[in-house]
N, C-alpha and C positions, 0 to 999 in steps of 0.2 A: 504494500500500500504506500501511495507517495501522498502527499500533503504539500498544494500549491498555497503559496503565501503572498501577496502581493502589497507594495508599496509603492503609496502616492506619495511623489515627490513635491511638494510646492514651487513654486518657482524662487521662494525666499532658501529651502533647502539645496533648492542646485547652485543659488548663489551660493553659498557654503562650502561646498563641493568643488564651483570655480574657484573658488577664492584660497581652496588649499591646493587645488592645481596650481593656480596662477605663481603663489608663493616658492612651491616646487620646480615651477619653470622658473622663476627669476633667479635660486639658488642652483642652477643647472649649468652655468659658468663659473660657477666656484667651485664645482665638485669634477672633480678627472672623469673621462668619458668609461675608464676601466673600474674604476670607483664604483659608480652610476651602476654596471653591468653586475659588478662580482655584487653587490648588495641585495640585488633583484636576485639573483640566483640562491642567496643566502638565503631571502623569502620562501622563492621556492624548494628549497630545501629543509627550510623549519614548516612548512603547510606540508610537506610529503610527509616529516617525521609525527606530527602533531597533530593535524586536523583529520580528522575522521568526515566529515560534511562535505558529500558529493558538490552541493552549489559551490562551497567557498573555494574544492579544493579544483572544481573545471573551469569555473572564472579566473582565480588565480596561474590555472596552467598556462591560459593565455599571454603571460608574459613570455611562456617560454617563446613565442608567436614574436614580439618583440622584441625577443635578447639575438633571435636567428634571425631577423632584419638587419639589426647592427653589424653582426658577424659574418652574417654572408658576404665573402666579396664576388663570388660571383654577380648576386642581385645588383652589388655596387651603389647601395642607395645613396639618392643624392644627398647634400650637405642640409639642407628645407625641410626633408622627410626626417633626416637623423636625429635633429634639431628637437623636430614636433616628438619622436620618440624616446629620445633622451630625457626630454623635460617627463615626459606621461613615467617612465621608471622613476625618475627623481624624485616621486612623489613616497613611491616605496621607500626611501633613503631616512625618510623625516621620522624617525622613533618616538614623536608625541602626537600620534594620529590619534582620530575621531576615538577609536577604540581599544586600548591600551591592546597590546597581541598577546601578552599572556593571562589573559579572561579566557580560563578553556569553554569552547562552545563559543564563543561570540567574539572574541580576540582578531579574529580574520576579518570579519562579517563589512566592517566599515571598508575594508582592501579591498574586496571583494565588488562593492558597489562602486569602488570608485577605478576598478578593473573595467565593468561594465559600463561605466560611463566617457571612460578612457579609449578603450575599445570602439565605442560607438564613433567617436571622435575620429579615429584616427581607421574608422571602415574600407576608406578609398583605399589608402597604402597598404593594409593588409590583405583586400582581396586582390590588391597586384600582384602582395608578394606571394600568397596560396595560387593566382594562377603560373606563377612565373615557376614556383614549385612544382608544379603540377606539368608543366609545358618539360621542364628540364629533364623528369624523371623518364617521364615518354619519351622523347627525342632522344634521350642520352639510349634509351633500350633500344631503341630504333636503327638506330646509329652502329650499336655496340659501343659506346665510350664511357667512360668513367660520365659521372654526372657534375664535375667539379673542372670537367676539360666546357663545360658550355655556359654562357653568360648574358646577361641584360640583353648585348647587343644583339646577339644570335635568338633571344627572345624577341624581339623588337622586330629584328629584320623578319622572324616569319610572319609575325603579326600583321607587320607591314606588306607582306607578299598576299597573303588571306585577304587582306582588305584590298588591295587592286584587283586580286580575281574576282573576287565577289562584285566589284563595280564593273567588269568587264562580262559577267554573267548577267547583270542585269542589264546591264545594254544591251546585249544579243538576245535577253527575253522576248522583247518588244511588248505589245501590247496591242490596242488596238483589232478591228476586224478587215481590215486590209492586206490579207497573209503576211503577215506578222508585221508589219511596217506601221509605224506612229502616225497619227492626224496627219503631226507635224512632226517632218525631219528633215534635218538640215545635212546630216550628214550619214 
């Protein structure tokens, strides 16, 4: 038996939420980018040993989603996205969160929501970097290569070939009841 639970956020409570992001991104140039990283991993490493709680402990996994953004150089992310990611871990860094971490049972709970809210934030970049994982895994199989020999560019470039076929496919669709020619065509 599972037990959904749901919370309404105010809009005065997500200010709260920004406002401890926001503090976390401004203290994100003071802190080393390998700092930032090993901290987040230290999290996720006391949530594996400690929390029992499915929610806290699959929301929280999610950073592992943002420590392999940073790390990947194949992905090569840019310096804009690292930035936005960096700050969103840095928030983990801060030891006098919402909810003290070691309150067993609710210690995470506040991480957790502001994983999911962090996450939501930063949705664009990581369904890039899940397809560009996903793109690399196949291709590298395809291929036969290591999956560490293929990169952004070589993601990029097929994208970019998919997407010319496909405007070159819908050109030769036609349309119209003219065997197959347009109203209007000029060429």
């Amino acid at each position: 038996m599972s037990l959904r639970v749901t919370l309404d956020f105010t809009e005065k409570d997500l200010e709260h939420f920004r406002n401890l992001a926001r503090t976390a991104m401004e203290n994100t140039d003071e802190q080393p980018r390998e700092a930032i990283i090993a901290n987040a991993r230290s999290l996720l490493a006391e949530v594996d040993a400690n929390v029992e709680t499915d929610y806290i402990r699959s929301r929280l996994a999610q950073l592992q989603v943002l420590i392999d953004m940073l790390e990947d150089t194949g992905w090569g992310m840019m310096e804009v996205g690292q930035k936005r990611v960096l700050a969103a871990l840095a928030y983990f860094n801060n030891p006098d969160d919402l909810i003290p971490d070691n309150i067993p049972g609710l210690g995470f709970l506040d991480d957790a929501i502001m994983v999911e809210l962090l996450c939501r934030e930063l949705k664009p970049e990581i369904e890039a970097y899940r397809d560009f994982v996903q793109y690399r895994a196949a291709a590298a199989k395809r291929r036969g290569v290591d999956p560490s020999e293929l990169n952004r560019s070589d993601f990029l470039k097929t994208r970019e070939q998919a997407l010319l076929a496909r405007m070159r496919r819908r050109r030769r669709g036609g349309g119209g009841s003219s065997g197959g020619r347009k109203p209007f065509q000029l060429f």
